[in-house]
N, C-alpha and C positions, 0 to 999 in steps of 0.2 A: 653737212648732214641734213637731209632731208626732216622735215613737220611731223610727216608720219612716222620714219624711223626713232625721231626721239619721241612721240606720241607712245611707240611702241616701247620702248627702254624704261620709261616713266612710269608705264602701266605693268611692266611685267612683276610679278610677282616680290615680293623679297623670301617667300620661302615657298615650299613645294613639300606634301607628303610623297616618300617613295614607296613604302610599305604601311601598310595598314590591314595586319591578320591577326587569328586568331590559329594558334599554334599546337597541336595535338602530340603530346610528347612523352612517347613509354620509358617508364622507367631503364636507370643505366645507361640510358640513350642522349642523344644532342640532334639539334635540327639547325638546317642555315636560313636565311634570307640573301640570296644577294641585293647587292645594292650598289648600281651606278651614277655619281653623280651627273646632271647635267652642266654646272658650272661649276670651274674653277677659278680661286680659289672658294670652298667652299667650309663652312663647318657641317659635319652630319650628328644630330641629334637624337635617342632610341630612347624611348621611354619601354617600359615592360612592367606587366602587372600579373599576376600568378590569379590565373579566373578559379581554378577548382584542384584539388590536389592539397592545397594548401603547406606548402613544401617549397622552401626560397630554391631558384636558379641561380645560376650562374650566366651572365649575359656579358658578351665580347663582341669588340666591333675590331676585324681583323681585314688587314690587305689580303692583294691575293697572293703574298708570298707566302704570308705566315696562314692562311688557310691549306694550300698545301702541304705545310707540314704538317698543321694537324690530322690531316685525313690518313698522313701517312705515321701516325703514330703517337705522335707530340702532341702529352695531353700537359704539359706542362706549360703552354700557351694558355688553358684555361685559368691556370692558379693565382694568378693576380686576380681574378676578377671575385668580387665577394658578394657569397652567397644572399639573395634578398626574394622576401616575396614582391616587391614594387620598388624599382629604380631610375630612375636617368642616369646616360652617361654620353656623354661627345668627344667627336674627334675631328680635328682640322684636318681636311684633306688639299692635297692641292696637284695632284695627278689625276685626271678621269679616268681613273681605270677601276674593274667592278671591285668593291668590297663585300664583305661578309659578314653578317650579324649572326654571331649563334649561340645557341640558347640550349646549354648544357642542363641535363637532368639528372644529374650522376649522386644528387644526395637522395633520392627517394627511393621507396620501395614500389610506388604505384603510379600510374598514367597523371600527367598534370596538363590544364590547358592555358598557356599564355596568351596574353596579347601583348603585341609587341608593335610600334608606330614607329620609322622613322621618319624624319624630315630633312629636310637639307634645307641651307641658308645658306643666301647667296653671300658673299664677303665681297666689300665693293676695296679694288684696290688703289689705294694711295701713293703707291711707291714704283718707280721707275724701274724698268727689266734692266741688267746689270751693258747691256752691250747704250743703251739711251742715256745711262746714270756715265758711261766711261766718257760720251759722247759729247755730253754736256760738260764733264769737267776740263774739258782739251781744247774747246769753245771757250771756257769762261780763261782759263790760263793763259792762252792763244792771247784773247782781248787785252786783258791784264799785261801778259807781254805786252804789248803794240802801244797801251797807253804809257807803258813804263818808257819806251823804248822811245817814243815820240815826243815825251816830258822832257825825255832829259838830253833829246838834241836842243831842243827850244829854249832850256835853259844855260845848256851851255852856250849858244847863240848868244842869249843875253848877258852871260858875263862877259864876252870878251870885247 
């Protein structure tokens, strides 16, 4: 590895804002953010804060599967999320594929405006991809064999 490419790895960031709006949302209604990470794995983190309206959200950070459903009907994806006028909430992601933050209006009577921040953090990973981890152990077993197997000619040499 090249001075400057670990120059460059050293300096890059450890977090990144993705979103950073302020959210205009009529009653009965819900709006999205999408949101794609740039690294995985990563964690994404959403803060939200209820500017005027004064009236808690509901705020979900959903893949793009489960966004599809909702749009097609499934509001029961929102029901875990509890209602707040100001929250955090995160999710480890570890596919780059785009996610969806959205910000359900559905207890009020009137227009509310949020702001809502994500960020992403980069997760630095420690652990070995499953085909390097299998790699390694057939290596170390292999060895282990060889010295078993080399031991105990040498000793049986020696006893006779």
């Amino acid at each position: 590895m090249s001075f400057a490419a670990l120059l460059l790895l050293l300096a890059a960031p450890p977090s990144q804002v993705l979103v950073d709006e302020v959210f205009e949302i009529p009653a009965s209604q819900w709006r999205f953010a999408p949101v794609t990470p740039a690294h995985t794995p990563a964690r994404l983190e959403c803060e939200f804060r209820v500017e005027s309206g004064n009236a808690p959200v509901r705020v979900v950070l959903m893949d793009g599967e489960e966004f599809r459903r909702l749009k097609t009907g499934d509001r029961e994806l929102l029901d875990p999320a509890e209602p707040a006028l100001r929250g955090t909430l995160a999710r480890l992601v570890s596919a780059s594929e785009e996610y969806d933050v959205v910000v359900d209006n559905d207890l009020t009577r009137g227009p509310i405006r949020v702001k809502l921040r994500v960020t992403e953090y980069r997760l630095l990973v420690n652990q070995l991809s499953p085909e390097r981890r299998f790699a390694v152990i057939v290596i170390s077993v292999s060895v282990f064999l060889a010295i078993v197997i080399f031991s105990g000619r040498r000793l049986l040499r020696a006893a006779r």
